[in-house]
C-alpha positions as CSV (number, residue, x, y, z in Angstrom):
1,X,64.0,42.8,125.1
2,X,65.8,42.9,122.3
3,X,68.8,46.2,121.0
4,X,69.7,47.0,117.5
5,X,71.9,49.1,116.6
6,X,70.7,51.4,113.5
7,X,71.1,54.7,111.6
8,X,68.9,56.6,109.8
9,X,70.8,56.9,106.9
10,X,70.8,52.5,106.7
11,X,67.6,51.8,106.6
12,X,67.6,48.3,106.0
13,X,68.8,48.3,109.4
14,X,65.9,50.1,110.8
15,X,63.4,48.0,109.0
16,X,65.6,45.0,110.9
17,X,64.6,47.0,114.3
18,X,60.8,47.2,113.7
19,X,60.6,43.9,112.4
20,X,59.3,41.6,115.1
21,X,58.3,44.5,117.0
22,X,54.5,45.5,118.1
23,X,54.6,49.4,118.4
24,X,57.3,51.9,117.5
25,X,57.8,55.6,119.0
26,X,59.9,57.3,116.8
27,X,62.1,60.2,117.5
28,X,64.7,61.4,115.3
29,X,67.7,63.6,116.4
30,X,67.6,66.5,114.3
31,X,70.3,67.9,116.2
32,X,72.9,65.5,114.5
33,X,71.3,64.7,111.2
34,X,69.4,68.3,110.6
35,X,66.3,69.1,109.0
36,X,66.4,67.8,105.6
37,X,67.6,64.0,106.3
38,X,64.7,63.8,109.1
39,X,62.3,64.9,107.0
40,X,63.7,62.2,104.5
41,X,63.5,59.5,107.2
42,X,60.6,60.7,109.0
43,X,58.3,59.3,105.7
44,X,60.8,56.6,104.9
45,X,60.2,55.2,108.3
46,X,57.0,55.1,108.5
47,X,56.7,53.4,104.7
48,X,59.0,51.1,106.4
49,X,56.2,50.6,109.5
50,X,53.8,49.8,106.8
51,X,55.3,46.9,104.8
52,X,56.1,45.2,108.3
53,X,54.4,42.7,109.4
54,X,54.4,43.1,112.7
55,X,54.1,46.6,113.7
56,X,50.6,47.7,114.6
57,X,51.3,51.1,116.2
58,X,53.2,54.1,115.2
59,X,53.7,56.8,117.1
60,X,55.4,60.3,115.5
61,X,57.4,62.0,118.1
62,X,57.2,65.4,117.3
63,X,57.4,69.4,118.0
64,X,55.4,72.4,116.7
65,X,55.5,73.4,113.3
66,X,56.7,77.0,114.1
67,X,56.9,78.3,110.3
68,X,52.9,77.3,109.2
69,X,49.8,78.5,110.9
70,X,47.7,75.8,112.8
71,X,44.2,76.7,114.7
72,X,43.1,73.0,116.5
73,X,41.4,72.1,119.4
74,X,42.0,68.9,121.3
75,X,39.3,66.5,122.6
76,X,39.2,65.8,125.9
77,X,41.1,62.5,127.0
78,X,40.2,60.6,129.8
79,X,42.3,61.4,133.0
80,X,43.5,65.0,131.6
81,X,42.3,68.2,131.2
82,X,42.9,70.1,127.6
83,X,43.7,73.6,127.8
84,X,42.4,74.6,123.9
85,X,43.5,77.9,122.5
86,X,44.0,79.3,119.3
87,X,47.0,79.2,117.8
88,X,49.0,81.1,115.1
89,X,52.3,80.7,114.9
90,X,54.6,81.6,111.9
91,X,52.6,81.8,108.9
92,X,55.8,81.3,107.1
93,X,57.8,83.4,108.2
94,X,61.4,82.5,107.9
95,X,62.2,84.6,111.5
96,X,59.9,82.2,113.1
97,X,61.6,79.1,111.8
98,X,63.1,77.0,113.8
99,X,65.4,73.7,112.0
100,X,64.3,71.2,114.9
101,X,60.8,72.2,115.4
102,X,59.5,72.4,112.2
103,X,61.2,68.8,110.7
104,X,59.2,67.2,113.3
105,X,56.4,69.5,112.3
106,X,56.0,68.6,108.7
107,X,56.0,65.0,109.5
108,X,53.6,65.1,111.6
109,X,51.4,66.9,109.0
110,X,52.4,64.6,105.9
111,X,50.7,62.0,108.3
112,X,47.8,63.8,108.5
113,X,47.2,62.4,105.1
114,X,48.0,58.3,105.7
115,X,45.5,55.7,106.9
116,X,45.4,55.2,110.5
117,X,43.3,52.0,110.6
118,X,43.1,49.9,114.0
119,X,43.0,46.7,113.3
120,X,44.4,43.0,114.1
121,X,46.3,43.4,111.1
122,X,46.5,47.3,110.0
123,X,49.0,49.5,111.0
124,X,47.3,52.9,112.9
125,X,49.6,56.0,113.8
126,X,49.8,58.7,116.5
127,X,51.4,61.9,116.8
128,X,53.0,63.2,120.3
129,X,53.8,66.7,119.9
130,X,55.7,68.1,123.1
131,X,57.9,71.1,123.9
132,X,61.0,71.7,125.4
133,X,62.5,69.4,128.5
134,X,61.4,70.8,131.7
135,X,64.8,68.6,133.3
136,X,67.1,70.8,131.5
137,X,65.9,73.4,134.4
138,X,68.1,71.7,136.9
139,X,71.1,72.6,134.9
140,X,73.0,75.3,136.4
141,X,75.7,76.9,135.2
142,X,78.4,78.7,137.6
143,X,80.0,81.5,135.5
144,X,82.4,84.4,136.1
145,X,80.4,88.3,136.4
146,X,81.6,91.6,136.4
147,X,78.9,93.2,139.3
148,X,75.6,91.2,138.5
149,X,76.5,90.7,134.6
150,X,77.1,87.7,133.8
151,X,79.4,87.1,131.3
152,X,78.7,84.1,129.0
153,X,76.7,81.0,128.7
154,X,77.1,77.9,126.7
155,X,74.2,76.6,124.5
156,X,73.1,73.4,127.4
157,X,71.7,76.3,129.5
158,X,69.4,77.6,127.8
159,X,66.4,77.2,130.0
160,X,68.7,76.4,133.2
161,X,69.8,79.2,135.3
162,X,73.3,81.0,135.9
163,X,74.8,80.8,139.4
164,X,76.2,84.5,140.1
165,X,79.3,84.9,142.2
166,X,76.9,86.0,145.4
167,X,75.1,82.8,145.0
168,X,72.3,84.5,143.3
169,X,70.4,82.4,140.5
170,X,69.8,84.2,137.4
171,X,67.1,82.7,135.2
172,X,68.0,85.0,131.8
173,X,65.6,84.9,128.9
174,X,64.3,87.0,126.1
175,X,60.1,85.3,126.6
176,X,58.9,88.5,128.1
177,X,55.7,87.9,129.8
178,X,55.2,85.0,127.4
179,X,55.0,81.4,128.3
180,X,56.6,78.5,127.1
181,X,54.7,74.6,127.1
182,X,57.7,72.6,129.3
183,X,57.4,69.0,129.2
184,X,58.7,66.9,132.1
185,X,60.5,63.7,131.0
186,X,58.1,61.9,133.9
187,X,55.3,63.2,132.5
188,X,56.4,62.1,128.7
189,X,56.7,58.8,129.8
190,X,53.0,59.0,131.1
191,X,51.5,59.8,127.3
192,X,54.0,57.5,125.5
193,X,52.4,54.9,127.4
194,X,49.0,55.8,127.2
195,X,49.2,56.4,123.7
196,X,50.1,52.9,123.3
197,X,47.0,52.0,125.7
198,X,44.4,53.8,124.1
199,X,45.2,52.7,120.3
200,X,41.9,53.3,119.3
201,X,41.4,56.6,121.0
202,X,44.7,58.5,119.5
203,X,44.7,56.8,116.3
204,X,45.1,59.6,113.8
205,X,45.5,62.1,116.4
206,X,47.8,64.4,117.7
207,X,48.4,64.8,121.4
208,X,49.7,68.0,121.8
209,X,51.0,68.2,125.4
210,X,52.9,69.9,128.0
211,X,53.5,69.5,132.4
212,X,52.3,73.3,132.3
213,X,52.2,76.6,130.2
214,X,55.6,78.2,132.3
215,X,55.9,81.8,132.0
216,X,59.6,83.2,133.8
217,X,57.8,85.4,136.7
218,X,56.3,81.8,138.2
219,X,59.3,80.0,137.4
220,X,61.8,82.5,139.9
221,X,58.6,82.6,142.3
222,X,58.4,78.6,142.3
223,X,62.4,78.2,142.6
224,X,62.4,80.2,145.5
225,X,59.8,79.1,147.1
226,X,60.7,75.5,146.6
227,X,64.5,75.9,147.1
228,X,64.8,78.7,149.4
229,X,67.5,79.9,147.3
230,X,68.1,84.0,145.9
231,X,66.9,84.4,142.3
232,X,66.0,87.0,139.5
233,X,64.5,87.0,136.3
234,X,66.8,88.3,134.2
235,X,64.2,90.0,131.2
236,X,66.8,90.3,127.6
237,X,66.4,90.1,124.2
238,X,66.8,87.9,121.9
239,X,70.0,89.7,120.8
240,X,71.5,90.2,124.3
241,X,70.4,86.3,125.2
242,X,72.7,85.3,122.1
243,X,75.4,87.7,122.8
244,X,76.6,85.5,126.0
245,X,75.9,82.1,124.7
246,X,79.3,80.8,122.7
247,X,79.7,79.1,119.6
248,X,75.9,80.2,118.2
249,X,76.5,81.5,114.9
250,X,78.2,77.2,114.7
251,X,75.2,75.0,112.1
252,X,72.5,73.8,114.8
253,X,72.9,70.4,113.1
254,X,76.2,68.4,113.0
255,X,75.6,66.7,110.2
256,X,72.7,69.5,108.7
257,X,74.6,70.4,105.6
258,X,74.2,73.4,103.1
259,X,71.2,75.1,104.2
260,X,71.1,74.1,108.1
261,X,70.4,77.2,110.5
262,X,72.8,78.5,113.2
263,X,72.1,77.6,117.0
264,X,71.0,81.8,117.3
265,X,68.9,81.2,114.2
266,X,67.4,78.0,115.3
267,X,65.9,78.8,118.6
268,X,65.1,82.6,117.7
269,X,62.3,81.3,115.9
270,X,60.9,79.6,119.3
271,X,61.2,82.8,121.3
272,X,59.3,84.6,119.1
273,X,56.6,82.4,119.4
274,X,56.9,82.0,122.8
275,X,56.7,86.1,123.5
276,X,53.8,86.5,121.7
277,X,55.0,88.5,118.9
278,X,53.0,86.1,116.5
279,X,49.8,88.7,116.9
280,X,49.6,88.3,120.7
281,X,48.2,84.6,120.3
282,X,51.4,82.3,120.7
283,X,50.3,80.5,124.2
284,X,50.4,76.9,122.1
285,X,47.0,74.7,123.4
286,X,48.3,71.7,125.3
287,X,46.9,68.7,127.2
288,X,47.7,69.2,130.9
289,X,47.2,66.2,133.2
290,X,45.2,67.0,135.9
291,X,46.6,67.8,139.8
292,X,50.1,68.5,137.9
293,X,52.1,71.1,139.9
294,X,55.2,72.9,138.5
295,X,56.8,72.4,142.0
296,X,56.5,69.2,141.5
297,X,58.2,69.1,138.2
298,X,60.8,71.7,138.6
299,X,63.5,68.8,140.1
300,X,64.1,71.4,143.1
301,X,62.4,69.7,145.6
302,X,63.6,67.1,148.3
303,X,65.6,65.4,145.3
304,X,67.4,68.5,144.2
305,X,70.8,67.7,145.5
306,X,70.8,64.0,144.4
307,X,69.9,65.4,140.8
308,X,73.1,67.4,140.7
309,X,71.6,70.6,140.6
310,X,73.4,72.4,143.4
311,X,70.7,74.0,145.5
């Protein structure tokens, strides 16, 4: 094994990285550079992957374009199931946008459009589109309440619950009755590595996946009954969500530049989504694996205290 060290604004020194190497799986963190410099080195990169002479496999790590309207249905891969429905998500529409999601988005799409050839010498690509981290459930904040309000989050628990005074776990969020595709990190590490097994199956395809389609109701009902522990669903808007979450009007990106959304802007356009306002058909299609349980994959089970989630 070999590290580089690397920076997608050098990219001599990323072509150094892939040089030598077989595969790549390429994820850029659009939370540091923002939208317009991934987009940049999204394409760059991948121009890169085609003048080495090593690489054989590239593989797009990527989320849903929120902003454009995509209808697809997934084939069936060997070992999973494929939940297909239609989709519609923002059909342009600047509320739906979110900075994040829709870099990766456009990426993916622009790929679309390249040769994906598998070959002993051709370079083929893959896209991996998954959702937001499933682990970031066992993040539990402990904050001061007047009563049963609590008074403020912080942007890291976002998904996570809030530990009330009484002990009480409050899973706040503004999804409705909506649900949202969570990916387990486990379970990401499963399609990574069968997308570099099955080269000839998933070149030029995307792999839109997710552990399970989570709506908020199940979520409280499967932290109780796994943990034992009091909790609520806590049903806000989008405007009362943001209220108690500090610093969110702060750019999204570190280093996003003119132009880069705030942290209320950028994941307003998910919720939207996610709630079904997008003409009640925003449950995004994903590839399940089979005999996958959201128990399972919550991190509240025998593990929970060794994972430092305080149950």
């Amino acid at each position: 094994m070999r590290l580089h060290t690397g920076d997608t604004s050098d990219l001599a020194s990323v072509a150094a990285a892939l040089d030598g190497a077989y595969g790549a799986w390429v994820n850029i963190d659009g939370f540091t550079v923002g939208e317009q410099r991934e987009i940049y080195a999204g394409m760059r990169i991948f121009e890169l992957a085609k003048q080495s002479k090593s690489l054989r496999h590239y593989v797009w790590s990527s989320l849903d374009y929120n902003l454009k309207v995509r209808v697809n249905t997934q084939p069936i891969y060997p070992g999973t199931t494929c939940l297909a429905f239609m989709v519609q998500t923002g059909r342009y529409d600047q509320k739906y946008r979110c900075e994040h999601f829709d870099a990766k988005g456009r990426i993916a799409e622009w790929l679309e459009q390249q040769p994906s050839v598998v070959s002993d010498t051709e370079l083929s690509w893959s896209v991996v589109t998954s959702g937001p981290y499933m682990d970031m459930l066992q993040i539990v904040g402990h904050m001061p309440t007047i009563g049963t309000r609590i008074l403020t989050y912080i942007p890291q628990y976002l998904l996570g619950p809030v530990q009330r005074e009484d002990g009480t776990f409050v899973f706040s969020s503004p999804i409705g009755d909506g649900h949202m595709p969570l990916i387990a990190l486990e379970d990401l590490g499963f399609f990574a590595r069968y997308t570099f097994d099955h080269r000839s199956e998933a070149s030029a395809k995307n792999l839109e996946i997710a552990s399970e389609m989570v709506d908020w109701e199940h979520l409280v009902a499967t932290f109780k009954m796994v943990t034992g522990k009091k909790a609520e669903y806590n049903r806000e808007s989008v405007e009362e969500w943001f209220s108690k979450i500090e610093n969110a009007d702060k750019p999204v990106a570190a280093q996003g530049g003119p132009g880069s959304t705030t942290w209320k802007e950028n994941f307003t356009g998910p919720q939207r989504v996610y709630s079904r306002e997008v003409d009640g058909r925003a449950q995004i299609r994903r590839c399940v694996g089979e005999n996958w349980r959201f128990e399972d994959r919550g991190g509240w089970g025998v593990t929970a205290e060794s994972k430092g989630i305080g149950v």
